[in-house]
N, C-alpha and C positions, 0 to 999 in steps of 0.2 A: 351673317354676324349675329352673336346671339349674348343678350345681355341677363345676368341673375337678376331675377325678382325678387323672390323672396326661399325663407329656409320652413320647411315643417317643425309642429312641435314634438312629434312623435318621439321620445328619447331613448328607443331602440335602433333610430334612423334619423341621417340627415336628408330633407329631403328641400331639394329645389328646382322653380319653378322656373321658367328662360320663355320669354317672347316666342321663340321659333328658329328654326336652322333651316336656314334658306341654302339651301346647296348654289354652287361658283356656277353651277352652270343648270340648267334645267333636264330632262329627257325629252332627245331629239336625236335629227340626223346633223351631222357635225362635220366640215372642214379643214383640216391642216396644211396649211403652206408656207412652203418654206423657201425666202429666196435665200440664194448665196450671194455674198457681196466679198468680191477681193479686192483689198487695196495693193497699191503700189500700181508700178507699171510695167499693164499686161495687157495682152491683146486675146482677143475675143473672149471678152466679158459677156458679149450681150450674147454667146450663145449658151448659155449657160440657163437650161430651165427650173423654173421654179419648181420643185418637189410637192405634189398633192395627197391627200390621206383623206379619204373619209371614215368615218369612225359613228357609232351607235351610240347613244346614251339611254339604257333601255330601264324601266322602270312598272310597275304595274298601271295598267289602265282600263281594259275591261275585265279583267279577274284578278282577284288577290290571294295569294296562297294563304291559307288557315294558319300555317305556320306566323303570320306576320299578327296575331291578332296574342294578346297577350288575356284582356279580362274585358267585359263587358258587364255595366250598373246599370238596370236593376240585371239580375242574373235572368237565362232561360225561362223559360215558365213562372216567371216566381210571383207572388200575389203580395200584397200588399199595399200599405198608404205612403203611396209616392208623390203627394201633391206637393212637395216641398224639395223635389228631387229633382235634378238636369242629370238627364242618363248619358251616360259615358262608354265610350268604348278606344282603350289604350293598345297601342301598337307597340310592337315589336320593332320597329323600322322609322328610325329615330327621323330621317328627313323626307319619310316619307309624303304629306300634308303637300309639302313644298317642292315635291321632284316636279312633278306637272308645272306649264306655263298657263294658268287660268286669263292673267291677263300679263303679257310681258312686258308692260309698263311698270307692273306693281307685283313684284316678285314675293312679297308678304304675302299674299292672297293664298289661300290653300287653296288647293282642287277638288276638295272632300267637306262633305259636311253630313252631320247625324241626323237625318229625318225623324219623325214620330209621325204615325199615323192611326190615328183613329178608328172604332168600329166603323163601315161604312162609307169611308172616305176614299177607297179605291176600288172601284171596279172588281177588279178582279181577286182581289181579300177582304170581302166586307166583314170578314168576324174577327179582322186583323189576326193571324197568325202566323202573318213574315212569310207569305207564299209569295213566291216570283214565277216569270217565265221566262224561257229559256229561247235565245234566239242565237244564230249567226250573228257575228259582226258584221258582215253582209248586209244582212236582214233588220238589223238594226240602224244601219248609216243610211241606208236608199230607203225606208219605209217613205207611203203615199198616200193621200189623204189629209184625213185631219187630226194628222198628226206633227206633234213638231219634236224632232229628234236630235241629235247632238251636232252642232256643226265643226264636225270632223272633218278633216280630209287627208287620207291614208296618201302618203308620197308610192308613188310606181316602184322604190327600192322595197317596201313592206312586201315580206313575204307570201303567198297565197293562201298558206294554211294558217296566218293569223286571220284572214279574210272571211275564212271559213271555220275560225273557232267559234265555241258556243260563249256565250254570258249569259249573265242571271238579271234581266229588267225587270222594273215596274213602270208601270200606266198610269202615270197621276193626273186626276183632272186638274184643266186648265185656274180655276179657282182655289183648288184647293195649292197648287203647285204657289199664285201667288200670296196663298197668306199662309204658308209655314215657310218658304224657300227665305235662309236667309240672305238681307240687301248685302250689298258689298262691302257696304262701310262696318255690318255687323260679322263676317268671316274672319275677319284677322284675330278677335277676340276669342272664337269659338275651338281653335288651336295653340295649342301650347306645349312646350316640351319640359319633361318632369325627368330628373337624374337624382336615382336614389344611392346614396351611399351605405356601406354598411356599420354600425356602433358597435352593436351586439350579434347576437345571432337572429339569424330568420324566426319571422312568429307568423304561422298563420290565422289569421282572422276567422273568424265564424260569420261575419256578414260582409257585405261592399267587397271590395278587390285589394285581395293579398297583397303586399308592401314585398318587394323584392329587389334587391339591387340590381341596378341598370340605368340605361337611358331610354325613354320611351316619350313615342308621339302620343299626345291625348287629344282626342275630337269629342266635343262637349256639345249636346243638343242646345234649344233655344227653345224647348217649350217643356212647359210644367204638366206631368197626366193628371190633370185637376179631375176628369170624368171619368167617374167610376165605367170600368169598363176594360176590352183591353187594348193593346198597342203595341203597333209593330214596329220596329226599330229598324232605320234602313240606311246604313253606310253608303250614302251615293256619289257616283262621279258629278263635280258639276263642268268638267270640260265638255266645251263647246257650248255654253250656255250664258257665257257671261253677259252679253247684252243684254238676256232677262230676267237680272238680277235688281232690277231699279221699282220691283214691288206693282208694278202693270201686270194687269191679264195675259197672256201669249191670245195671241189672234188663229190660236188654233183651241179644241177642244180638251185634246190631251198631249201632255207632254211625257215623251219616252225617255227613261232614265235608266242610267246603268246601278244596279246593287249590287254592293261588293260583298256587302257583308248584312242579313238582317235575321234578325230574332224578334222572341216577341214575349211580353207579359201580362200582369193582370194591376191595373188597380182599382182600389179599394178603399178611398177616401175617406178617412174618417177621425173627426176632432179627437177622437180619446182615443186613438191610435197611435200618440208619438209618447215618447220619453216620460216628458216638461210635462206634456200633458195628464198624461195617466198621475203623476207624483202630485202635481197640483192639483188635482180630485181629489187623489185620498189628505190630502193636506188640509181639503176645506171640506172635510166630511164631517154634517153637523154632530154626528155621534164623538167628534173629538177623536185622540190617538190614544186611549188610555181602554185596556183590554177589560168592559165589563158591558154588563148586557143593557144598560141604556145609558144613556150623556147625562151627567151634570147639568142644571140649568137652574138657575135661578127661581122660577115657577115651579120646578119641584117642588111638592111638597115635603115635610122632612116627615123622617119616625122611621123607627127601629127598621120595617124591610127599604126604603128608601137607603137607608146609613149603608145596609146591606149590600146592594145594590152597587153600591158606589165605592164599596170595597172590592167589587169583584167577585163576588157570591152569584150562586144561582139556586134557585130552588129546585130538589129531588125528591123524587118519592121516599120515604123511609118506612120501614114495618117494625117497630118494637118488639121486644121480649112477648109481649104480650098478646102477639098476632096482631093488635093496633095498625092502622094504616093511618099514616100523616105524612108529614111533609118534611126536609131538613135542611140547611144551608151545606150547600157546597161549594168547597172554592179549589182548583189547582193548585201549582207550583209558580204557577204564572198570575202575577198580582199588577192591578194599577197604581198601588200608592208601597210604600213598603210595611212587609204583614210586621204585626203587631206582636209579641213577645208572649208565649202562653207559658203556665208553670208546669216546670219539668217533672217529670214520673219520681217516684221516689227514688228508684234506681242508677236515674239516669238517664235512663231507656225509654224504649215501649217495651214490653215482654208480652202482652195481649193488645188485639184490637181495639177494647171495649177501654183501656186504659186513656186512649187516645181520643176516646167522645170529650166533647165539651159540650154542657148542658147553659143553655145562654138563657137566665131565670129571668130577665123581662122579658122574654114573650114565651119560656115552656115549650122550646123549640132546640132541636141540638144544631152543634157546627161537628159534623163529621167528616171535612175535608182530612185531618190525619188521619182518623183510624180506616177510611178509604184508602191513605197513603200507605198505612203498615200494609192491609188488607189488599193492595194491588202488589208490595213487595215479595207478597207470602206467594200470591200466584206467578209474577212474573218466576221465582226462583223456582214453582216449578212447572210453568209450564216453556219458560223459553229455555233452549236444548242448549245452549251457550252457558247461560247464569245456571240453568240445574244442573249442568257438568261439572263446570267450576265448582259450585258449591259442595256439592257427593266429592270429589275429587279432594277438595282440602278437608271436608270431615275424615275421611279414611286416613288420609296423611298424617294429620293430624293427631288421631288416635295413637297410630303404630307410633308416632315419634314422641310424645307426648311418654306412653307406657316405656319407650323402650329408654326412655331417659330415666323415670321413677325406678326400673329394673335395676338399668348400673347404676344408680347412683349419681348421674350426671350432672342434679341438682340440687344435690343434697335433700331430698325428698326420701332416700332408700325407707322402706317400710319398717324394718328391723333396726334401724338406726332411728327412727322416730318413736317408735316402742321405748327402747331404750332411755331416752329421752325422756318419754311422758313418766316412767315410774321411776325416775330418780327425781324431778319436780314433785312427787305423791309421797317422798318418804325411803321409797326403797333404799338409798345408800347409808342412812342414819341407824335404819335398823339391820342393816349388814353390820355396819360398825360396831352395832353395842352387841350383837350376836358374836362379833367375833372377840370380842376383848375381855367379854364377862366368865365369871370360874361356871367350870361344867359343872350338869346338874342329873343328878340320877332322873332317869325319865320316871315320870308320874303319869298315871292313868288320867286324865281331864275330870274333874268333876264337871264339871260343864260343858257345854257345843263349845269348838271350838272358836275362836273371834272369827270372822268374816275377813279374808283377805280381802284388801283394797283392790277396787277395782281401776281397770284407767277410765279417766272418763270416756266419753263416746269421742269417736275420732273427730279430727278439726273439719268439716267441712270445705273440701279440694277447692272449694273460689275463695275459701278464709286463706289456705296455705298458698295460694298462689296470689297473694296481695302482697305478699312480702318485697320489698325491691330487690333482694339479690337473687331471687326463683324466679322474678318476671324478668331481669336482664339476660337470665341463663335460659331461658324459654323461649324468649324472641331469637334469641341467635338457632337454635334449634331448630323455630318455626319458617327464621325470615323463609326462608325456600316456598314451604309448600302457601306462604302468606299471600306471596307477593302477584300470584293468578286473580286471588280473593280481592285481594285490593285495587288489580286495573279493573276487576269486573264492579265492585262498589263504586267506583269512581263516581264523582255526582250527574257529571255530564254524562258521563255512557248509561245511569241507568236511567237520566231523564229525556236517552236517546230512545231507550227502549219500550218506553212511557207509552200507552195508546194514545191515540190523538184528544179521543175522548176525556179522557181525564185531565188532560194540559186545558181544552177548550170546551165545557161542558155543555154549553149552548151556543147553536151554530149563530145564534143574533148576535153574539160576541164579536163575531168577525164576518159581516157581511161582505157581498163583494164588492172589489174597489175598496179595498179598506187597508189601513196601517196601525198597525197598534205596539206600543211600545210596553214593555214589563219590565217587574220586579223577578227575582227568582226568589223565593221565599224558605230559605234553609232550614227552619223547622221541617215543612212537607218532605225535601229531599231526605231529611235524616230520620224522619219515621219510615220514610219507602225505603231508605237501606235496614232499618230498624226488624223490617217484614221479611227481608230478604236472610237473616242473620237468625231470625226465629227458627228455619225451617231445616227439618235434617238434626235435629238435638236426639238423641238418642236416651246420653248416660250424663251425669255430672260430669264427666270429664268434658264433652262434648262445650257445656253452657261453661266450664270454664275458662276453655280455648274461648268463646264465643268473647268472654270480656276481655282477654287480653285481644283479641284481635278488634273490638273496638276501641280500646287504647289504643293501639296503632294507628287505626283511620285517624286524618285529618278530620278536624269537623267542615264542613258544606262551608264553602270560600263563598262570596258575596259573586253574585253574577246577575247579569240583565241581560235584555234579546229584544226580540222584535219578530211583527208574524207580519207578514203581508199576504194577503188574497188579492188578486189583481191579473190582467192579462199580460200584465209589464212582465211579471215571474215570465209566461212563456217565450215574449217576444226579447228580452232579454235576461234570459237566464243567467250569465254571467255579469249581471250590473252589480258593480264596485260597491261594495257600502265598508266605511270607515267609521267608526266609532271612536270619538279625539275624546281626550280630558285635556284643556282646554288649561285649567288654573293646577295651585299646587305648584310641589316643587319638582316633577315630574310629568311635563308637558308632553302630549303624544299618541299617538294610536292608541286602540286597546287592542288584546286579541280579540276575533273570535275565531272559538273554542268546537262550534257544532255550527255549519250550515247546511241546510239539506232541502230539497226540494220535494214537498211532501202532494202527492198528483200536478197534475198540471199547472196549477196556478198558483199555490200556495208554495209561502219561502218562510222556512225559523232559523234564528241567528243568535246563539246563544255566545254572550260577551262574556272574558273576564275583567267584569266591575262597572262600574256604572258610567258609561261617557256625558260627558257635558252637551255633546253634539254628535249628531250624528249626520255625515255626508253621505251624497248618493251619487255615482257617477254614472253616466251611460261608457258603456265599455266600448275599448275602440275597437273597430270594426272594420276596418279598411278605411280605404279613400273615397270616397264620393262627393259631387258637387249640387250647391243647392241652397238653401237657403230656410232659416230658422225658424222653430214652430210657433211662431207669431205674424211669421209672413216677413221678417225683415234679416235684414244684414245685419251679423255683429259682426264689427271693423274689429278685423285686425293693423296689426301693425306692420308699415311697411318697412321700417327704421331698426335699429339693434333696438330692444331683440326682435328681431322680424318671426312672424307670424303669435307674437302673443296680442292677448285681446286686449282692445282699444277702452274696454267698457262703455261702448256706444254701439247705440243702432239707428241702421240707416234702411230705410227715412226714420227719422225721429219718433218719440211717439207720440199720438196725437195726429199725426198725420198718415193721407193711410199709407197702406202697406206698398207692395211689389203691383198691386195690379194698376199702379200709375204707371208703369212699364210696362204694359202687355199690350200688343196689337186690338184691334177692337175686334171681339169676336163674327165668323160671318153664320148667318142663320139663327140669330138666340141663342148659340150656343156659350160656352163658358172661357171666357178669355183665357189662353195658357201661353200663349207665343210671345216670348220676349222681344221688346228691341231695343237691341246693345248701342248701335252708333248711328242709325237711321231712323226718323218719324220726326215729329212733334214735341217730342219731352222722352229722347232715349235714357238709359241707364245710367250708360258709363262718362258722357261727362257729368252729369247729375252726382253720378259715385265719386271724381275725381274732384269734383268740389269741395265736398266733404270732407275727405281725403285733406285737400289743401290744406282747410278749415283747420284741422286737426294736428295739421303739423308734419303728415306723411307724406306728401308730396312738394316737388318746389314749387313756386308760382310759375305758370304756364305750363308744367310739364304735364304729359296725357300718362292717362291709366292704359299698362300696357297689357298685352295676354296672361304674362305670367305675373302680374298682380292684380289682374282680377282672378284669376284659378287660387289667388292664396285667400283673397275677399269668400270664394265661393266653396272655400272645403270648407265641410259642414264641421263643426267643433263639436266633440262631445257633452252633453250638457253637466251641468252640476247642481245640485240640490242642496240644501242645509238645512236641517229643523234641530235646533237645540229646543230638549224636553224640558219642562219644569222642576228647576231646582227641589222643589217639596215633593219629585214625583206626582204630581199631577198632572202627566201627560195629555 
């Protein structure tokens, strides 16, 4: 019989947790009799025999087909910091745990349990690598010596050639057998049966074991790989072994054991290896989150490069006109507080580099972060083969459509109609008129040069004539085509995709490792680097007057903010959740972001649209695994609707220590990792069910059963928040 635990929160999937399926009957050799009984009256009843059947109930026991194994935590080979992990491995064969009679008093008892073993701790795999050896069943039931082997006993109906199959043992010392083998009272915990339903569609996972609809058996170790090092993982039979399950030595040296199933890993212990932890480093990094090349502090002393400093500037080499060699401030796109407002070009624009210097007269020093900006636009347009396409690509178009409209007449531009025009403005039609009306006159020889006819003035300058609003409405329509390349490639974010890193971060002190930094985008910079980009490829007037209507088009540079992380989190998870909320206003809610990218191994940029009030960090889910939290304790979930959200408690409390008030006592100095569930001096789980009670998730007297402590022990994804400083002082 099997009773629901508890439900997942994963809301692609429902998933739920059940004590265990105990099959009606175990695997064995089986009976059927049948008497007949007739009523009424008859004579020779009593000759009438009882009908006999014997029957099989066959189940695995010294080999287990591959097919029956679904996923195993931590993975093959796989390295890492697993001291907070109980490694799992899920079956395929939902009552499998329970087909064996371990003890047939206590049909709960599984016949299976997930060993870990250590560098060293067996004979025959001291570099732990999940080696077994391979014996007969034979060979295995009659072994002699000192050794103590399974107390099996094959019925004379067993076939010979199960007799003479092979299996896959290990040899575990008699010491080491009793301080991992779990006691009896702790196995019934250690299995559990998990039924996934489907929501949505399948999602696989990138880390832990794939989520797939089904029913499945899960057997959960009882020791944590605290010691760096590696470990072998060994599925073993414990039939025939039950009376030396009470935590006593065996009165032999070794004990032989069946492996059904064993792999092996690495781990690699280490505090700033998880999640929580990596996030609260860069959290309490005394440089602060705000992108500039040293922190804020009080003991700073102030003055002009301090101010500097603190703005997000760094100093570069500069060479004057002069061949001079000094020094200059530079700053990115990427700001700690937001940039400061400078005055606009006469035009509007940039149209040169040099127009984009600013000369800062208390100290005789320039800020060349824009004209670096034009001055990288001019290069990105023509050295990246994307933006120099684009760009050559709508000057040519531009041209032909541009000429080919002035030609017909398409915008009222025609040349000979503008002619027209200017010398009837000059007088021409006034003196048509009085030529035509006046009495003729006998021609006379000139006494004088004749008068100078009027000239027209010089032509109107092609960006004066195309300022008009009914030549720039008739233009765009003309242009939108060849525009509309031009303007995904200006976009602010693709071209501060295109950006070297260098220029975003000018000195690598800016973003050490382990580090977070939070930004302004600073839309003057962006609109000088498209400014650089728009410069380049001008030929003719016609070219620079296109040039201004197609900056009238562009949008100006929308407000954006980001965030850079350097850290080993970016590799170990690359896909972690970050949400940027606005938080107040009347438009509560996510923001987007617009650019994420992972820039080498470690480094992550996440350019927002607008500025969030906060910003969350999620560890991404990752499959299922069991274990417990990078503090060393339990977050309580709940057992109750809605079951498995968090309790906002941890157990043991804090102040109190952690999990290794659960852990057997280590043998040899070595590092306590073996749990105990329902046997010793101070086990887990009624300690856990206390609490539990405490809290309201349990009723008074009722025990903590398998499948709510497997919902206590799925590791939850963590969550982060750092809301930035309203003033931008991150």
């Amino acid at each position: 019989m099997t009773q629901p635990a508890a439900a997942g929160d994963d809301p692609r999937f429902s998933v739920h947790f059940h004590d265990n399926h105990v099959p009606a009957a175990p695997a064995g050799l089986y009976e059927v009799a049948l008497d007949h009984r007739i009523s009424g009256e008859k004579v020779g009843t009593d000759d009438l025999p009882t009908a006999r059947q014997d029957f099989e109930i066959r189940s695995p026991q010294f080999t287990l087909d591959g097919s029956f194994v679904h996923a195993v935590h931590p993975a093959p080979a796989a390295s890492g910091a697993f001291e907070y992990v109980l490694p799992h491995i899920t079956l395929n064969r939902l009552i499998l745990p329970w087909e064996r009679a371990l003890d047939p008093a206590k049909p709960e008892l599984p016949w299976l349990a997930l060993l870990l073993f250590a560098e060293e701790e067996l004979p025959d795999d001291p570099k732990a690598q999940g080696h077994v050896r391979t014996r007969t069943v034979r060979e295995l039931l009659t072994a002699t010596g000192d050794v103590l082997v399974p107390d099996i006993t094959l019925e004379e109906e067993v076939p010979p050639e199960l007799r003479d199959s092979t299996c896959a043992t290990v040899d575990v010392p008699s010491d080491v057998f009793a301080a991992l083998v779990p006691r009896s009272a702790d196995l019934p915990h250690l299995c559990h049966v998990r039924k996934v339903t489907d929501r949505q569609a399948l999602r696989v996972r990138r880390n832990g074991e794939e989520l797939e609809v089904g029913d499945y058996a899960v057997v959960v170790a009882n020791r944590f790989p605290r010691t760096a090092g590696r470990y072998a993982a060994h599925l073993v039979s414990l039939e025939g072994f039950a009376r030396h399950l009470d935590g006593t030595r065996p009165d032999r040296s070794v004990v032989r054991m069946v492996s059904l199933r064993a792999w092996s890993f690495e781990a690699a212990p280490d505090a700033y290896a998880h999640f929580a932890a990596l996030i609260r480093r860069m959290a309490d990094d005394p440089a602060g989150l705000g992108l500039r090349l040293r922190p804020r502090t009080a003991a700073t002393t102030a003055g002009p490069a301090t101010e500097r400093l603190d703005l997000g500037y760094a100093p570069v080499e500069h060479r004057l006109p002069s061949a001079e060699r000094g020094f200059a401030w530079y700053r990115g796109p990427f700001t700690p507080v937001v940039a400061q407002s400078v005055p606009a070009p006469a035009a509007g624009h940039y149209e040169h580099a040099d127009e984009a210097l600013i000369y800062l007269t208390g100290t005789g020093v320039f800020d060349v972060s824009y004209a670096a900006a034009f001055t990288l636009g001019r290069a990105l347009a023509l050295s990246d083969a994307t933006l120099a396409a684009t760009v050559s690509a709508f000057r040519a178009r531009s041209r032909r459509v541009v000429q080919r409209a002035l030609t017909r007449g398409r915008t009222g531009l025609h040349p000979a109609r503008d002619r027209f025009h200017e010398l009837i403005e000059n007088g021409l039609g006034a003196r048509l008129h009085a030529a035509a009306t006046a009495p003729h006159r006998a021609h006379a020889a000139p006494t004088s040069a004749p008068a100078p006819v009027p000239r027209p003035p010089a032509a109107t300058d092609l960006r004066d004539r195309l300022r008009s609003s009914s030549a720039r409405e008739l233009l765009h329509s003309v242009l939108r085509e060849p525009l509309a390349p031009l303007l995904s490639a200006l976009d602010q974010v693709a071209l501060l995709a295109a950006t070297p890193f260098g220029h975003l971060v000018p000195d690598a002190r800016m973003l050490p490792p382990e580090s977070l930094r939070f930004f302004h985008v600073d839309a003057q910079w962006c609109a000088a680097l498209r400014d650089g980009v728009l410069s380049t490829g001008i030929g003719t007037s016609l070219d620079a007057a296109v040039n201004d209507l197609a900056r009238g088009i562009l949008e100006p540079p929308r407000p954006l903010s980001g965030l850079l992380m350097r850290s080993a989190l970016v590799e170990g998870w690359p896909d972690v959740v970050i949400e940027p909320q606005h938080t107040g206003g009347a438009a509560p809610g996510l923001l987007d972001i617009v650019h994420r990218v992972i820039i080498g191994p470690d480094l992550l940029l996440c350019l927002v649209d607008g500025v969030p009030d906060q910003v969350v960090f999620r560890e991404p889910h990752e499959g299922i695994h069991f274990g417990v939290d990078e503090d060393d304790r339990i977050g309580l979930r709940r057992l109750t609707a809605p079951v498995g959200d968090s309790l906002g408690q941890a157990f043991p409390p804090a102040g109190e220590p952690g999990m290794s008030r659960f852990l057997r006592p280590a043998t040899d100095g070595g590092t306590p990792e073996v749990l105990a569930l329902g046997a010793g001096t101070d086990p887990l789980v009624p300690a856990l069910a206390a609490a539990l009670r405490a809290a309201g998730q349990l009723d008074p007297g009722a025990d903590l059963g398998p499948g709510a402590l497997a919902v206590e022990f799925v590791n939850a994804p963590q969550r982060i928040v750092f809301s930035p400083d309203p003033a931008g002082q991150q």
